[in-house]
LOZA-175265 format. One record per residue: residue in three letters; x, y, z of N, C-alpha, C in turn. Coordinates in steps of 0.02 Angstrom, whole numbers, plus 50000, padded with zeros to 5 digits. Example, Ala and Ser with C-alpha at 12.3 -4.5 7.8 and 13.67 -1.06 7.14 Angstrom:
REM LOZA-175265
ALA506604971650390506154977550390506604983550390SER506424988850354506844994750357506455000250394
END
This chain:
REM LOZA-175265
UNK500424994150000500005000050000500455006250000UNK500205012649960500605016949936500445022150002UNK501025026150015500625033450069499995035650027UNK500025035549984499325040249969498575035249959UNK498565029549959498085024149982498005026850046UNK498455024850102498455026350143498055032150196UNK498305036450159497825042250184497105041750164UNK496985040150115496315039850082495955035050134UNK495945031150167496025023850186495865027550254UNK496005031850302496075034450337495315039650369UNK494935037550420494425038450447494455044450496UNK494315050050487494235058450538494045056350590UNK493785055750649493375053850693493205060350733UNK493625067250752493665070450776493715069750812UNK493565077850870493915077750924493445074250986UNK493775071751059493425070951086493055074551129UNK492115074351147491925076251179491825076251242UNK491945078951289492205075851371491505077051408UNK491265072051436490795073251480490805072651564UNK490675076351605490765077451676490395072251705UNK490645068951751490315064051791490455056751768UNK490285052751813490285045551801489735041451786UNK489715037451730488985033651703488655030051782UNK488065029951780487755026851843488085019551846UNK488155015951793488365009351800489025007551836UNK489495012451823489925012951843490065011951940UNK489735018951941489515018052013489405012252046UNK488785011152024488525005252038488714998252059UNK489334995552001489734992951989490194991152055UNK490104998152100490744997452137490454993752190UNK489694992052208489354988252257489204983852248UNK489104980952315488874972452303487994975452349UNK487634966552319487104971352334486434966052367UNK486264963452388485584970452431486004973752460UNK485764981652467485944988452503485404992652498UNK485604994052573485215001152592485305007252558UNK484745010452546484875016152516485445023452562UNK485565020552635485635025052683486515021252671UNK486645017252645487385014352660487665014352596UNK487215015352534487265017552459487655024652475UNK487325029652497487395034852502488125036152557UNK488155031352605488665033652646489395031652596UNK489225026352551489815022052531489955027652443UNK489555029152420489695032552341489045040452347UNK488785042052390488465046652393488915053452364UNK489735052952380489915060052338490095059052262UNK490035052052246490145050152182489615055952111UNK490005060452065489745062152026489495058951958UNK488725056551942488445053651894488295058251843UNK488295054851772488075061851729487515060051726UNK487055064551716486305065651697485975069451651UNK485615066751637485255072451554485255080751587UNK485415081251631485295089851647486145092551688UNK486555087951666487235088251688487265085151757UNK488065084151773488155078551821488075082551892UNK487945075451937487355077652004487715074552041UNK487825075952112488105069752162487395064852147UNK487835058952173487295053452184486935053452270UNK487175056752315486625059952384486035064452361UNK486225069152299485835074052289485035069152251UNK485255065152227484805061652181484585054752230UNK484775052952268484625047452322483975051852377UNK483995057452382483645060152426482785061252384UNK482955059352319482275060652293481875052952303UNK482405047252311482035038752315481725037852341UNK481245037352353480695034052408480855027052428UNK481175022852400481385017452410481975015252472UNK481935012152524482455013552569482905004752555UNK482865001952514483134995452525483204993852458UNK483574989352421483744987352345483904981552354UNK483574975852330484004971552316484464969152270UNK484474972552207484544969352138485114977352143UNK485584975652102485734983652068485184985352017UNK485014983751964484684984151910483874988051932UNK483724985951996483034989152030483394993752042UNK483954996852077484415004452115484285007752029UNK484675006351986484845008951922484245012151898UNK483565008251878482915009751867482675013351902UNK482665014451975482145019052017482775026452013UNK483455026351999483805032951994483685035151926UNK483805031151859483515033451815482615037151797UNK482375033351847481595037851847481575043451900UNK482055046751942482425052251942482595057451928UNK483135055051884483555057551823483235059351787UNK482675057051758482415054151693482745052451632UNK482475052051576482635050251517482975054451467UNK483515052751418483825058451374484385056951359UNK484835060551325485485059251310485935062751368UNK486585061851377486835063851437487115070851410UNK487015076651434487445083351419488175082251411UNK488645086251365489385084851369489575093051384UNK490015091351392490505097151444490535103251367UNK490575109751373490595114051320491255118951335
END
């Protein structure tokens, strides 16, 4: 293959867009689980999640749960995403 194949051959992707905060899964990730919502919060509560309206502590968004107990992660994930709500995540400007 010649340099100038080469370049042709060659995909832009641009630059990257940086977004503030950490995916909920992530978080999440870092627990084992049934957990309390009160030991969620003591253990990743300053953890920053991004959210469709930019990234939030995860205490700030735990205080809206009505839920005080989880067993599953996947039930924690669902009742913070109905929260959060729905959307694409904001990126940093």
């Amino acid at each position: 293959m010649t340099d100038e194949e080469e370049s042709e051959s060659e995909v832009t992707l641009g630059e990257k867009t940086p977004v503030d905060g950490a995916p909920l899964a992530r978080v999440t990730s870092r627990l084992t689980w049934p957990k309390a919502v009160s030991e969620i919060d003591d253990l990743e509560g300053d953890s920053v999640v991004r959210t469709p309206d930019g990234p939030r502590e995860l205490s700030e968004i735990l205080a809206d749960v009505d839920e005080p107990y989880f067993e599953r992660r996947q039930a924690f994930e669902a009742t913070v995403r109905d929260v959060i709500g729905p959307g694409p995540v904001r990126t940093a400007e």
